[in-house]
N, C-alpha and C positions, 0 to 999 in steps of 0.2 A: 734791492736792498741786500746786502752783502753782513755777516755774522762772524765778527771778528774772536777768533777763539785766543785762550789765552796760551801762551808759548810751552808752558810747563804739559798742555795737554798734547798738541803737537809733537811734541819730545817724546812721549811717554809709547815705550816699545811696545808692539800689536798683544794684544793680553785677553784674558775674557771679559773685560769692562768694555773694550773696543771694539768687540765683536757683536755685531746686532743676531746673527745666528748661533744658538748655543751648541749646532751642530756641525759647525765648521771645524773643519779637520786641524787638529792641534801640530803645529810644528815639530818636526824631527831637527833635534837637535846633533845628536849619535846614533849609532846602529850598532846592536849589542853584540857582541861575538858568538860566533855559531861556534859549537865543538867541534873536533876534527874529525873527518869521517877516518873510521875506524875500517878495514879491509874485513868483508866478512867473511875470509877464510882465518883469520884471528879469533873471533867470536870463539866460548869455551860452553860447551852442553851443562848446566847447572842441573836443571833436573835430570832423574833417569826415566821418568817417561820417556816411551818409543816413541820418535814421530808416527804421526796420523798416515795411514795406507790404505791408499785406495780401491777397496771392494770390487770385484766384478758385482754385477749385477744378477737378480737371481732368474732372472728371463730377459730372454733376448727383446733388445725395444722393438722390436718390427714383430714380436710375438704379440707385445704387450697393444702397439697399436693396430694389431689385426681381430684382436680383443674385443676395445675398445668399440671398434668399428660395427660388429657383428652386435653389441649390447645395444644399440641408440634404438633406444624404445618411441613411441608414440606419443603425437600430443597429446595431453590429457582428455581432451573433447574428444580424439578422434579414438581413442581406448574407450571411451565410456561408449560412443556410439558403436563401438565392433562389437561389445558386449551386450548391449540393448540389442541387436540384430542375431542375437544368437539365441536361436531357440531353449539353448540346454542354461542361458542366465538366469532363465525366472525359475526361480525355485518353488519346489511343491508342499512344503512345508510353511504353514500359516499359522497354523494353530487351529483349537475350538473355535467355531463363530459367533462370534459376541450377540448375546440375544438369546442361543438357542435353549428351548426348556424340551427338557427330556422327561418325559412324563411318569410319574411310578406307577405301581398297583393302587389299588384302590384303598389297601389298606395302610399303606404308608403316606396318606395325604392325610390332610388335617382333619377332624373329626367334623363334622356342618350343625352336629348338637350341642358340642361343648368349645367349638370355637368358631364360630362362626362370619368373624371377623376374615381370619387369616383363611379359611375356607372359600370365604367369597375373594379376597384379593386374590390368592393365589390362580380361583380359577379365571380372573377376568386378565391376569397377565398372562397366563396358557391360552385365551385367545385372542389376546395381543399379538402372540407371539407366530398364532396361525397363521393372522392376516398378514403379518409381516412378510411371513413367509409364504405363502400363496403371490404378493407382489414382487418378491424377487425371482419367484419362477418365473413368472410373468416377463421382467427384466429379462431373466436370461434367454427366453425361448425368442422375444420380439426384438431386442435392445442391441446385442452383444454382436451378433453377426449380420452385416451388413452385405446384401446381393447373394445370396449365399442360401442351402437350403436351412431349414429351422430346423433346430436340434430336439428330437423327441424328449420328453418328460414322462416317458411312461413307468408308472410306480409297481408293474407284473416287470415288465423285463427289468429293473434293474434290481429287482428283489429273488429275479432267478440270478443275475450274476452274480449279486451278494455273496449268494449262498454259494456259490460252488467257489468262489474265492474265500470265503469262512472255510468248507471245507479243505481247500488245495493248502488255504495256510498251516492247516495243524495237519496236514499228512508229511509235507514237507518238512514241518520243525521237527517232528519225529525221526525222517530219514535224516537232517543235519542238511539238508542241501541248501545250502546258503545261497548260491544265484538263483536258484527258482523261488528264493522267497526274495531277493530284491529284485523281481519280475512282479509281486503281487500284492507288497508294503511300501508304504513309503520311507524315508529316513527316520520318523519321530517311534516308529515302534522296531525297525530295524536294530536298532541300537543296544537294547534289552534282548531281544531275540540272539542277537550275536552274543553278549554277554554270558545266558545260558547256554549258549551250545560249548561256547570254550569252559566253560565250569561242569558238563557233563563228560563222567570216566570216557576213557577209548573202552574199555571192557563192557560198557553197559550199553543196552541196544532199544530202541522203543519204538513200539507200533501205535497207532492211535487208531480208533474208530469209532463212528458215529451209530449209535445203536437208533436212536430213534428220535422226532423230536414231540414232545409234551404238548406244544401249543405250534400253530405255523409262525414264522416269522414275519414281527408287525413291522412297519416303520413308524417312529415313534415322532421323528424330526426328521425334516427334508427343507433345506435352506438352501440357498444360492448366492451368490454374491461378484457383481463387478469390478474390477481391475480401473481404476480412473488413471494411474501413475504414466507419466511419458514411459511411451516403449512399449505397453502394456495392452498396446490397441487389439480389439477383438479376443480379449481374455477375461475368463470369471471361471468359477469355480463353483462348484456343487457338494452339498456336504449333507448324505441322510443317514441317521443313526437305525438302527434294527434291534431289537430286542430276539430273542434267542434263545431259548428254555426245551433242553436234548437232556442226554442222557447219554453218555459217554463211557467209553472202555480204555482203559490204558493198561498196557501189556508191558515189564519191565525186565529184560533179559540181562540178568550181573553174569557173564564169562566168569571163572574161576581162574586165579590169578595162576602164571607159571612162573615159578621162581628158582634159581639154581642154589643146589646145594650140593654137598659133598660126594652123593649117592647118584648125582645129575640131578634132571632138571623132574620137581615136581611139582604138581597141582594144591594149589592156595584158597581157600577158602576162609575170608575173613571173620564169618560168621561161625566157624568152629572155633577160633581163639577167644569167643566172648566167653568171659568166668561164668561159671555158675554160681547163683546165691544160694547160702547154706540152708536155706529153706526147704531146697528141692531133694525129697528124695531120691537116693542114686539109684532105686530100683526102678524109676524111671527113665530109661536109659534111652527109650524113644523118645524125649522130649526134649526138643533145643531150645534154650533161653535165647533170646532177640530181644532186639530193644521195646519192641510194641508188646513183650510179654511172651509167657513158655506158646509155643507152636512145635505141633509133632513133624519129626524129623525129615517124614517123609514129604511134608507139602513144604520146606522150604531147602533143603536140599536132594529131593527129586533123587535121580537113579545117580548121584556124584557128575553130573553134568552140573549146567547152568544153571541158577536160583531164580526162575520164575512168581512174578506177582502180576496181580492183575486188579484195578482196583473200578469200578463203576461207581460215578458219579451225577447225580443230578445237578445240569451247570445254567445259571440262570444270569447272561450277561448282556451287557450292551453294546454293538459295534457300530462303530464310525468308519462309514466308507465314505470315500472323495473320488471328483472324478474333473478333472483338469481341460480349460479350453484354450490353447495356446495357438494367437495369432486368428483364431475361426477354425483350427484344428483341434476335435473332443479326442480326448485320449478314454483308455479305459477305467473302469473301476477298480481302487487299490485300496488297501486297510492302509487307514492312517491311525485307529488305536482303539483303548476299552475309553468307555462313559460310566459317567456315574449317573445315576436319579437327582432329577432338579429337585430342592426342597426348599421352604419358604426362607430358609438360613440364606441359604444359597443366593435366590432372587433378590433378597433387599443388602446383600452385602455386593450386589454386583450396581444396584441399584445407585449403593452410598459411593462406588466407582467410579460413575456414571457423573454423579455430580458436584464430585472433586474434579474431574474430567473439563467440565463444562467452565466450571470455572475458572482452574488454571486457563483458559484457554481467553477466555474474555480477559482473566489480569494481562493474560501476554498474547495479542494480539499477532506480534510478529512471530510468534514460533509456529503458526500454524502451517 
């Protein structure tokens, strides 16, 4: 069966009615006139911009890829493991160990007649805190090192090396010898220590000595604690506080300053240029005004040498020694800082820590 079309449509020139694709390419009818190319040695500079010129370079490319070359660092795993393998990565700096109660005198604990509440918690979390502690020794002497011999826990020897590193610290800070005190501190009190020495005159000189002590040194805390972190295998750490009650000597030598004047060079004395107040009769002629008040002439400027003081002290404090086990190798004892006295303030605000702690932890599961 054949579909006779009417004549008028047959005629009718190819157009978009007749196109079943509306993307069939439209007929060229003309081709527009291109302009005439122009010769570019014709062309006329409009702007006075300077053409663009090309730079040497400010290093040579074969410097630059010899560079290059020497810089390609490590893959990330295999940098994190160089670092895990290197003894000097784990750092000695931790901090106080969460838990520890540092025990006061008797007189600064709670009274057991007039609070008797706070008296009995405070003492039932001080042996909380024993047992706690008695288990992490435990830990460290059986736990830590594997085929290896056991690390002594004995509480006479490390209270004799306490002591002679308490002493070595403050004979040292006196001389300024800064490496022989990062031989026997850690970082956390290094940092103060360096502070003061660069804030002490060059002109001023200081001895230190220990006159005697009042009571033996006790230890008050003796904590332990293991390393669970990859990398960390055969490592924990020991932390016992010492109480400390001497009596002390400090010797303070101020040089007199030399300064140039007209005459040359003469000896300075800061302490002669303090004013006197009009109070002071002048027919006290031996008596020098100082800031702590009149002192006769002779016991603070001496024979016009150096200004000697000497001041004794009774010092009632508490130190924190550490002593590091890295890989199954115990390092020695070093001061990691002063302590304060645990007080019942103390205990239940670490308490209220404790279980903010607990339960960020339960909201968020995965952060653990």
């Amino acid at each position: 069966m054949s579909t006779h079309l009417p004549l008028r449509v047959l005629r009718r020139p190819p157009g978009p009615s007749t196109r079943q694709c509306i993307f069939f390419p439209q007929p060229v009818h003309s081709r527009a006139r291109r302009p005439p190319t122009i010769p570019t040695h014709l062309y006329r500079n409009i702007s006075s911009t300077p053409a663009f010129q090309k730079t040497k370079p400010l290093m040579d490319p074969s410097q630059i890829r010899a560079a290059t070359k020497n810089q390609k660092s490590m893959a990330p795993a295999s940098a994190i493991q160089e670092q895990i393998d290197n003894p000097d990565f784990m750092p000695d700096e931790h901090g106080l160990l969460p838990g520890t109660i540092i025990r006061p005198s008797w007189r600064e604990l709670p009274n057991p007649f007039t609070e008797p509440k706070n008296r009995a918690y405070y003492e039932w979390r001080w042996l909380k805190a024993r047992i706690t502690d008695l288990f992490s020794r435990f830990v460290y002497k059986f736990r830590v090192r594997k085929g290896k011999g056991r690390p002594k826990l004995s509480r006479k020897s490390a209270l004799a090396d306490a002591k002679v590193a308490y002493e070595e610290m403050w004979k040292r800070f006196a001389d300024k010898d800064e490496k022989a005190l990062q031989e026997i501190c850690l970082s956390s009190i290094m940092k103060p220590l360096i502070t003061h020495l660069a804030a002490r005159p060059a002109t001023q000189t200081i001895t230190w000595r220990l006159l005697k002590h009042h009571r033996s040194p006790v230890i008050v805390s003796n904590r332990s604690y293991k390393f669970s972190q990859r990398g960390f295998e055969e490592s924990a750490m020991r932390q016992i506080t010492i109480r400390f009650r001497t009596r002390q000597l400090i010797t303070t030598y101020d040089k007199p300053k030399v300064v140039p004047t007209s005459r040359g060079k003469q000896k300075y004395n800061p302490l002669q240029s303090l004013a006197r107040p009009a109070n002071i009769n002048p027919v006290d002629a031996d008596v020098l005004w100082t800031p702590s008040g009149p002192k006769p002439r002779e016991e603070v400027e001496g024979d016009g040498g150096p200004s000697i003081s000497r001041i004794e002290k009774d010092v009632d404090e508490y130190v924190v020694f550490q002593r590091m086990m890295k890989r199954g190798k115990e390092e020695e004892w070093k001061i990691w800082g002063w302590a304060t006295p645990t007080d019942l303030k103390s205990i239940k605000e670490e308490d209220e820590f404790m279980r903010k702690m607990e339960e960020f932890n339960l909201a968020h599961p995965d952060a653990v």
